[in-house]
Each structure stands twice: as structure tokens, then as C-alpha cells.
C-alpha positions in Angstrom: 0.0 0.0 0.0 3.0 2.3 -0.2 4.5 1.9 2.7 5.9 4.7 4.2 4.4 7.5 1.6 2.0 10.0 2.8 -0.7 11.4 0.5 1.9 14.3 -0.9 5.7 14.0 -0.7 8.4 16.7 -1.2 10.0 16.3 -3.9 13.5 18.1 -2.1 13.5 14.5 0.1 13.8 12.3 -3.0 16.8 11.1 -5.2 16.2 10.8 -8.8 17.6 9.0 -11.4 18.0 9.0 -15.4 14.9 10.6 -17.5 13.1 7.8 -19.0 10.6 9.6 -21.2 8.8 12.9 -21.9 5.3 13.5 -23.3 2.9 16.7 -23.8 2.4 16.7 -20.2 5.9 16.5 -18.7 9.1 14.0 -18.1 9.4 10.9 -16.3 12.7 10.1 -14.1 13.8 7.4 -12.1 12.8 7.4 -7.9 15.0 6.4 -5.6 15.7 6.1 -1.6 11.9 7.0 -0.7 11.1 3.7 1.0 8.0 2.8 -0.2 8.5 -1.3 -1.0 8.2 -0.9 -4.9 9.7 0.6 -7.6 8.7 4.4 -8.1 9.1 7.0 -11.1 8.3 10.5 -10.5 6.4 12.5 -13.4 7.3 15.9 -13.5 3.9 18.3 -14.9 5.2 21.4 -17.3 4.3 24.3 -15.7 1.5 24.7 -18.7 -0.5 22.2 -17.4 -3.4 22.9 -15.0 -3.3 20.5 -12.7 -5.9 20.1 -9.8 -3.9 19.1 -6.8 -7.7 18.1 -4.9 -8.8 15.8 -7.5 -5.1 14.3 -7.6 -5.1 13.7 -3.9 -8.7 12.1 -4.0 -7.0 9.8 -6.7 -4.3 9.1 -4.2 -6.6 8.4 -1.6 -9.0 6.4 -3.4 -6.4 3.4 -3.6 -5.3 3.8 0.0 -8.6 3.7 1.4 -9.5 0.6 -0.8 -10.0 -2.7 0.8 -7.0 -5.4 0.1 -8.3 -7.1 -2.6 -9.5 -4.3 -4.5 -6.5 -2.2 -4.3 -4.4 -5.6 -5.8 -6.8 -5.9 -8.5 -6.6 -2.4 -9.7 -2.7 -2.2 -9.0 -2.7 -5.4 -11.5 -4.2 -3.6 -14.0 -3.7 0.3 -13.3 -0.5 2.1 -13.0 -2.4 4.2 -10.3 -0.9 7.2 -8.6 0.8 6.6 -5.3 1.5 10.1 -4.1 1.4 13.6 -4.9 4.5 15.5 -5.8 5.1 18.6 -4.3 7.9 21.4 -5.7 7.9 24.5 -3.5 5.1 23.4 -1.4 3.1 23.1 -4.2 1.8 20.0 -6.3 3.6 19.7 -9.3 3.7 16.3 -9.9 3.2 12.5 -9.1 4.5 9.4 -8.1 4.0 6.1 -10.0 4.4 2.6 -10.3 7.3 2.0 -12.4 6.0 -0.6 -15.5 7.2 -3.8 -14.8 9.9 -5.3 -17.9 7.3 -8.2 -19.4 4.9 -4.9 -20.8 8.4 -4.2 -22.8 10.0 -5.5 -26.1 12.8 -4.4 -28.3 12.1 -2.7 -32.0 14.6 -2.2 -34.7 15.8 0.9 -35.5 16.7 2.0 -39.0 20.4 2.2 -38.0 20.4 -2.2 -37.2 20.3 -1.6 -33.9 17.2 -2.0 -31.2 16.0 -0.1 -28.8 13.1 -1.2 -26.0 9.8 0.2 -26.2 6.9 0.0 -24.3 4.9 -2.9 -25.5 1.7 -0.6 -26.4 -1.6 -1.6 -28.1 -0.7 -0.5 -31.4 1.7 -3.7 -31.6 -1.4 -5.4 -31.4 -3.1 -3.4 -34.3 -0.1 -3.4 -36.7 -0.1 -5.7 -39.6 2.3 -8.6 -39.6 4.6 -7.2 -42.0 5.1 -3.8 -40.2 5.9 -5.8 -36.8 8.0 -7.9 -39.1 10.0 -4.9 -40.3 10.8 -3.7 -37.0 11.9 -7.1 -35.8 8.5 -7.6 -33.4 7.0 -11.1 -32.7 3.4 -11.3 -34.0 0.7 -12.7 -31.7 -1.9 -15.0 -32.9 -5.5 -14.1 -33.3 -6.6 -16.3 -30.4 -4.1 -14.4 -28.6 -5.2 -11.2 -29.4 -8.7 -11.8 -28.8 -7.9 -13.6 -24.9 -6.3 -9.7 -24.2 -9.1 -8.3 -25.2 -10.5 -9.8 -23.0 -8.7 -8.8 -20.4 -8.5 -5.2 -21.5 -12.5 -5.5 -20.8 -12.1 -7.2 -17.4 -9.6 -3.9 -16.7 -11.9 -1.5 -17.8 -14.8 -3.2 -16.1 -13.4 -3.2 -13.1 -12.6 0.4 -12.5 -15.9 1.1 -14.1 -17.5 -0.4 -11.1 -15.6 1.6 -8.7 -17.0 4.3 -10.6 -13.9 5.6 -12.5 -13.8 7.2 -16.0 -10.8 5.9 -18.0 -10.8 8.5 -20.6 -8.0 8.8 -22.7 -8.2 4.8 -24.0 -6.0 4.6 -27.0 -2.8 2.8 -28.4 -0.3 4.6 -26.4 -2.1 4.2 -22.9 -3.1 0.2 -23.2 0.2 -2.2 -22.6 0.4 -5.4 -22.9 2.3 -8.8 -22.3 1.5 -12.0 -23.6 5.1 -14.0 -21.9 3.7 -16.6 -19.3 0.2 -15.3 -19.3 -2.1 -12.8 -20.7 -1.5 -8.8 -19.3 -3.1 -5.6 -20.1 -2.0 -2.6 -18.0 -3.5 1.3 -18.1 -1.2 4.2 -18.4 -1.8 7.6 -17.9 -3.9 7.1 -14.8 -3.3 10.1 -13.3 -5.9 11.2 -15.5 -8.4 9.0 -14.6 -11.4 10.7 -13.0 -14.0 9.4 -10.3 -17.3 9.9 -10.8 -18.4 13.1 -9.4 -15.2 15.0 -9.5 -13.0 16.9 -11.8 -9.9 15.1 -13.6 -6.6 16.1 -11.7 -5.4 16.9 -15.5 -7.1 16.9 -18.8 -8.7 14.2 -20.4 -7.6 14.6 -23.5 -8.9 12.4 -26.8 -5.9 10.9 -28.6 -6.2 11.7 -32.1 -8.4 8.8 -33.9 -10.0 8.2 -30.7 -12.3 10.3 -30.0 -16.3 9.8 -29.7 -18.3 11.9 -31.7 -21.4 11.6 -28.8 -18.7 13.6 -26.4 -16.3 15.3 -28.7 -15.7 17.7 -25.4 -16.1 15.7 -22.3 -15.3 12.1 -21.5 -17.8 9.5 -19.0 -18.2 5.9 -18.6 -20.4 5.5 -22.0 -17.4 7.4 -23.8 -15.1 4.4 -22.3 -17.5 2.2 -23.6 -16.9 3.6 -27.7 -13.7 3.6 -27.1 -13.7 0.2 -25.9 -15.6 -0.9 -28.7 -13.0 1.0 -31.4 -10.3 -1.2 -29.1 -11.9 -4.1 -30.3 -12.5 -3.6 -34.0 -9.1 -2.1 -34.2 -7.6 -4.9 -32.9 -9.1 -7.5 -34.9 -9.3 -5.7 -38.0 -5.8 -4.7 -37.8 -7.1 -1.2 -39.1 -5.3 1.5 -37.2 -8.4 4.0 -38.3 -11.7 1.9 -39.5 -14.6 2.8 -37.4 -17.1 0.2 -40.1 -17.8 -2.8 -37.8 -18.3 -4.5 -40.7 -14.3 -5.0 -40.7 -14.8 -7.0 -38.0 -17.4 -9.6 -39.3 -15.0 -12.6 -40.2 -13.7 -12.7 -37.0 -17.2 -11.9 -35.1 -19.2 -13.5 -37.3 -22.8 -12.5 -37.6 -23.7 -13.3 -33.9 -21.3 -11.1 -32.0 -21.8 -8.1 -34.7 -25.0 -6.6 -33.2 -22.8 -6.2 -29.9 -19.9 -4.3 -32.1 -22.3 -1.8 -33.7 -24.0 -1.1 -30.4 -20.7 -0.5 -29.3 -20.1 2.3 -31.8 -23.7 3.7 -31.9 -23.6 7.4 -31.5 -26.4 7.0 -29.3 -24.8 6.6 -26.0 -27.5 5.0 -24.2 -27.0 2.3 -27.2 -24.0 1.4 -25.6 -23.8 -1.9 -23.9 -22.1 -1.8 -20.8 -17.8 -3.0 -21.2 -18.7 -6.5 -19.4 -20.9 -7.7 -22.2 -17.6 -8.2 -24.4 -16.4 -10.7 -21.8 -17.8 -14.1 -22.9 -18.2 -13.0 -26.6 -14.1 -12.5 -26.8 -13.7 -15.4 -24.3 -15.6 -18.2 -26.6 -14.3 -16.7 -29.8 -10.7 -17.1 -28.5 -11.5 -21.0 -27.9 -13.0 -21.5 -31.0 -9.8 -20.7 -32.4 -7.9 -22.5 -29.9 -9.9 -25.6 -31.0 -9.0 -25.9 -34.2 
């Protein structure tokens, strides 16, 4: 649970390490010496974003005040904030779970050499011979479909907790399939609960937004997106939105459930748990064959 973090911890106490990335919001860097029992980065906000440090603590708070089992299924699947970040006495940042090596793979580069990445869903969009040109290991369609599934089961569960994922796109959805099946949510310091603001903005990733909520983002939003996740995935289309690209996996019984998926009526929607046992059977058709 921590161990040894309160809610909001100065940065001035904390030893960092090596950058390991930097995005439109800010950097990542390495965490060390703060005593917490797991492996920490810090992420560093630029100074243009407008942060709410209230709705960040609540997000903090939210996990610690979680019973057991609940807080290890969402840190399973969630790379959920562990403590505010304070500069100056003043929240400019956040600590996270650093993403475990199995949500990782190496890429070639166009100089021959290869570089790790994080293992993000658009690996599992990507037609064979793209992965093949970058020296990536294509997954089978059984495969694909099982972490789907658990993609679903991820997004399910935080929906019951009443949490808004948001921003669901390639870049915030890893995954491993080495010695089991693993999705994992980034970006969850933008996650909102229900009735409260998002500590930052939920933005939509380009491609991915819904055209019910082109401004805003709720649980029925998660839902389309969800629902794009799906058809993407299977089409291996990083832009269709025509479920019909879907039907030779689907087939004509599980196509209804697509389309609903993507109505632009929201109340359409069914909820993310009716793509469970639909993806589940599919995937052992396959592995029956």
C-alpha cells in the first residue's frame, strides 16, 4: 500500500535517477531512496499544465482507502498514482508505479540496432509485415482476442468503482502475452471518479475520439472507445470505425454487440462487461481448431 508515503511528498527528500521519457504533459525520471517497498518514477507536470492538486489527492486516496483485494486488482491492471509531488510546497507532480519489464519488447531501428519500447496496443493493431520490419514477434488471433479480454475485465473493473478511464487509445493500453495474458493502463493520473474533476485533462488521442462527447469524456465514452479497441484490434485497421471489418472474426452473432458498441447513441451502448464471454468463446473456438 505504499508503505511509508504520505498522501503528498516533497519532492526536495527524494533522489532521482536517469529521464526515462517525456510526453505533452511532462518527463518521467527514475525514484529512488523513498522507502516505499516498490519501484517508483516520478512524473514531473510542465508548468502549462493545469493540474488540480484536490482531485489528484482524491485519486491518491482512493487506492489507500480501498479494501485489500480491491486495491491488488486495480494495481494489476492500473498504473495508479501513489503520491502527490510537491515542488515549493506546491503539487507539481506525481508518483507512480514504475512498469514492470514483461509490458516491454525491443524494436529495430533503422540504424540495425534496437531499442526497448513500451509494449503498447498499437503492436497489437499493426499488420504482420510492419511488426515484421521492425523485428516484433506477431501474436496470434486467439491471442489477441484472450487480451481483449482482459483489456474489458480492466476496464470493467474500474468502471464499477465508478472511474472514468478517458484517454483509451494505443499509447495508454500495454500489454504482455510471456507466461500469461496482461493488459496494463497508463496515464492514470488522469483517470477521473465519478463526481469529480480530472486532476489533468482528459484529453482524446487523435483517432480516438467519440463523436457523442467530442468535449467531455464519461463511462459511455469508455464504452466507444472500448468498442474502437476491439475492431481495431481485430481488423488490424489503425483507423476503421465500419464494424463490418470485424465480421469474419465476429461473425454474424457477436456483430450486433460491435455496432451497439459504436452507436452514437450513448444509451445504445452496452455496458464494457458484455464483451467478456463473446471474446472469451471466440478465442477458444480458435484454440480448438
Amino acid at each position: 500500500m505504499s508503505a511509508g508515503l504520505p498522501l503528498a511528498v516533497d519532492g526536495a527528500t527524494l533522489r532521482f535517477g536517469r529521464t526515462l521519457g517525456r510526453g505533452g504533459q511532462g518527463e518521467v525520471v527514475e525514484v529512488t531512496g523513498h522507502g516505499a517497498g516498490e519501484d517508483l518514477v516520478a512524473k514531473w507536470y510542465l508548468p502549462s499544465v493545469r493540474l488540480d492538486a484536490a482531485s489528484l489527492t482524491r485519486l491518491v486516496a482512493w487506492r489507500r482507502s480501498a479494501g485489500e483485494p480491491t486495491r491488488a486488482a486495480v494495481d494489476e491492471v492500473a498504473c495508479w498514482p501513489r503520491a502527490v509531488l510537491l515542488r515549493h510546497g506546491r503539487a507539481a507532480g506525481v508518483l507512480l508505479p514504475r512498469v514492470a519489464p514483461a509490458f516491454s519488447l525491443a524494436v529495430g531501428l533503422p540504424s540495425g540496432s534496437r531499442s526497448q519500447v513500451l509494449r503498447e496496443l498499437q503492436y497489437l493493431i499493426a499488420r504482420p509485415e510492419l511488426l515484421s520490419r521492425r523485428g516484433i514477434a506477431d501474436v496470434d488471433l486467439a491471442t489477441r482476442l484472450r487480451l481483449l479480454g482482459h483489456l474489458v475485465a480492466a476496464v470493467s473493473l474500474l468502471h464499477t468503482h465508478g472511474v472514468v478511464v478517458g484517454d483509451l487509445s494505443v499509447k495508454n493500453v500495454l500489454w504482455s502475452a510471456d507466461g500469461g495474458e496482461r493488459v496494463y493502463l497508463l496515464d492514470c493520473d488522469a483517470l477521473r471518479l465519478s463526481g469529480t474533476s480530472p486532476a489533468v485533462e482528459q484529453p482524446n488521442s487523435p483517432g480516438w475520439d467519440d463523436p457523442a462527447f467530442p468535449g467531455t469524456q464519461n463511462q459511455q465514452s469508455d464504452r466507444y472507445k472500448l468498442a474502437l479497441a476491439v475492431l481495431r484490434v481485430i481488423a488490424r485497421d489503425f483507423h476503421t470505425r465500419s464494424p463490418d471489418a470485424a465480421t469474419a472474426v465476429l461473425g454474424r452473432d457477436h456483430l450486433p454487440l460491435l455496432r451497439a458498441g459504436l452507436s452514437r447513441d450513448p444509451d445504445a451502448r452496452p455496458p464494457t462487461s458484455a464483451w467478456l464471454r463473446p471474446l472469451r468463446c471466440r478465442a477458444e473456438q480458435l484454440t480448438e481448431r
